[in-house]
N, C-alpha and C positions, 0 to 999 in steps of 0.2 A: 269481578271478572278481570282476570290480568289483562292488560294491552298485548297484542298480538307482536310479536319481533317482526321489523318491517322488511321486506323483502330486499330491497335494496338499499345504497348508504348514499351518504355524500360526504366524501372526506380530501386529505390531500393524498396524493400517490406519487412513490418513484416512478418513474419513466425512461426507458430508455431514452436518450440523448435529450433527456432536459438536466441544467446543473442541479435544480434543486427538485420540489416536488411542484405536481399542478393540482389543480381542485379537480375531482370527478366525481360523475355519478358512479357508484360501484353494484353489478350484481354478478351477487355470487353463481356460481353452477353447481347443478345438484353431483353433475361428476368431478367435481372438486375445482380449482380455482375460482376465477371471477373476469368478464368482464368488466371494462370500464369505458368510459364516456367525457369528454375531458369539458368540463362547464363554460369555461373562458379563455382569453386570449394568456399565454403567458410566454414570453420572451418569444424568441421562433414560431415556438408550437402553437397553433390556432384554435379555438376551440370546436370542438367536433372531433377531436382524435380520440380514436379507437384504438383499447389496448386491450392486451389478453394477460391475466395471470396463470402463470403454473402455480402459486397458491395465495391465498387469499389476504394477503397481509402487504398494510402501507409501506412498509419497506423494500419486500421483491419487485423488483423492477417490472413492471408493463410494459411489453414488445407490441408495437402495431403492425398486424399482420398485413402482408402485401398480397397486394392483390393476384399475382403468380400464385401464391401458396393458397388462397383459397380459393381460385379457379383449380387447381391441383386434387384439392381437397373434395371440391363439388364432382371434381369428374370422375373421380375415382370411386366417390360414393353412388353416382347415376348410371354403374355398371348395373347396380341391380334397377331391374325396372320398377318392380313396387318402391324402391325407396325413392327410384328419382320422381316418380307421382307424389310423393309425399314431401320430396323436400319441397317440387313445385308451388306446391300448394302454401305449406311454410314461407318461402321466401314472399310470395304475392302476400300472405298474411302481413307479413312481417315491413314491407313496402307499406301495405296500407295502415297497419299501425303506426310506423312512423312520419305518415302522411298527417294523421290526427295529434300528430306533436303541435305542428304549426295552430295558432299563433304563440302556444304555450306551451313548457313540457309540463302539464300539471298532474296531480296523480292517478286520473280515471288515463290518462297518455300512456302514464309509467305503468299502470295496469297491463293496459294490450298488448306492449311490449315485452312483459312478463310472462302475458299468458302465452304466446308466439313461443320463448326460451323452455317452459313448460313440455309445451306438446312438444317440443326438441328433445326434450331429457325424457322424456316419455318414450322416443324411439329408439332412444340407447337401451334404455332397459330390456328393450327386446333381440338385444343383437349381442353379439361379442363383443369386447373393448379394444380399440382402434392399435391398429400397429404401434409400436414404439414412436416419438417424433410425430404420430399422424393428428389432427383434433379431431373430439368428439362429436358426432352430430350436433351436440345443446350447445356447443362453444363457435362450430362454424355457423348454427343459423342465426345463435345470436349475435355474435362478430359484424356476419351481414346485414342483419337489424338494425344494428348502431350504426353501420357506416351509409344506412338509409336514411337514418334520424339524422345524422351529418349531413350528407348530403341535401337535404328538405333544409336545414340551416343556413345553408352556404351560397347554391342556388334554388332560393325559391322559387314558385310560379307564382304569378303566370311569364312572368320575364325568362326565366329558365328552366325544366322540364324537372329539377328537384332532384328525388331517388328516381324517376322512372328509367332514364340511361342505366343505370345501377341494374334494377332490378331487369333490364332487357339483356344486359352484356353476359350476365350470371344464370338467367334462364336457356341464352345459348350454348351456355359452357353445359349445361346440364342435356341438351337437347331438347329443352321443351318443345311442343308441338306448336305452342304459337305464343312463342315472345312478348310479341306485341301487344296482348291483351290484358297490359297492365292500366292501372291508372292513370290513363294520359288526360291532360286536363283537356278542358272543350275547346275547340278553334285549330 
């Protein structure tokens, strides 16, 4: 029985505004590019930077999306109601998957993570393909994913509240019904 091709990579990638390339985790999107995940500190850049490919290859440069553009991107998506239940649920997924990074990112981690970008590209299949310039559902939930998994890096708990600021700031932008009932740790 062959080995199955692994879902995601680790390699180096260009970056916008790094001179050379950084180490990342790489996962592709089933609507074509790839997120990425940056593994370590390199020059400026800190590890936990979140980049998007328009296509899949270590040479095209990774832009890390700002946070305007995917607040843009959630709001304009949470005009439909059934989707903004859907992405809600997504992003709280997707929080609590990268809550299960810490202390390691090991691969049952990088599984949840996965399955989270999944049921994302699962909801494109059912819709049209986004404007010109706009991302795709599987590229903004997982963008938000990453920058969950960043964040649970950067400020841990119990000293610092992690992805949950994250995950509360982006459920307002969506209008969720009650923000607040993410993962907040005890105390």
């Amino acid at each position: 029985m062959a080995a199955a091709a692994s879902p995601y990579a680790v390699r180096r990638q260009a970056v916008t505004g790094a001179a050379g390339t950084v180490l990342v985790a790489v996962f592709p999107l089933e609507g074509g590019g790839a997120a990425c995940l940056q593994l370590q500190d390199e020059g400026a850049l800190r590890r936990g930077g979140v980049y998007l490919l328009a296509e899949d290859d270590p040479a095209a440069p990774g832009v890390a999306p700002r946070f305007e553009e995917l607040f843009g991107e959630l709001a304009a998506k949470a005009r439909d109601p059934r989707l903004r239940a859907a992405l809600e649920r997504l992003l709280r997924e997707g929080q609590a998957a990268a809550v299960a990074t810490r202390p390691r990112l090991d691969p049952p981690a990088l599984e949840r993570l996965l399955a989270v970008g999944r049921a994302a590209a699962r909801l494109d299949r059912r819709r049209a393909r986004p404007a010109p310039g706009a991302l795709s559902i599987e590229a903004t939930v997982v963008a938000c994913t990453l920058i969950f998994v960043s964040e649970e890096e950067r400020y841990p708990p119990p000293r610092w509240r992690g992805s949950l600021v994250a995950l509360e700031t982006l459920l307002e932008v969506l209008g969720a019904s009650n923000p607040s009932r993410g993962n907040a740790p005890p105390g």
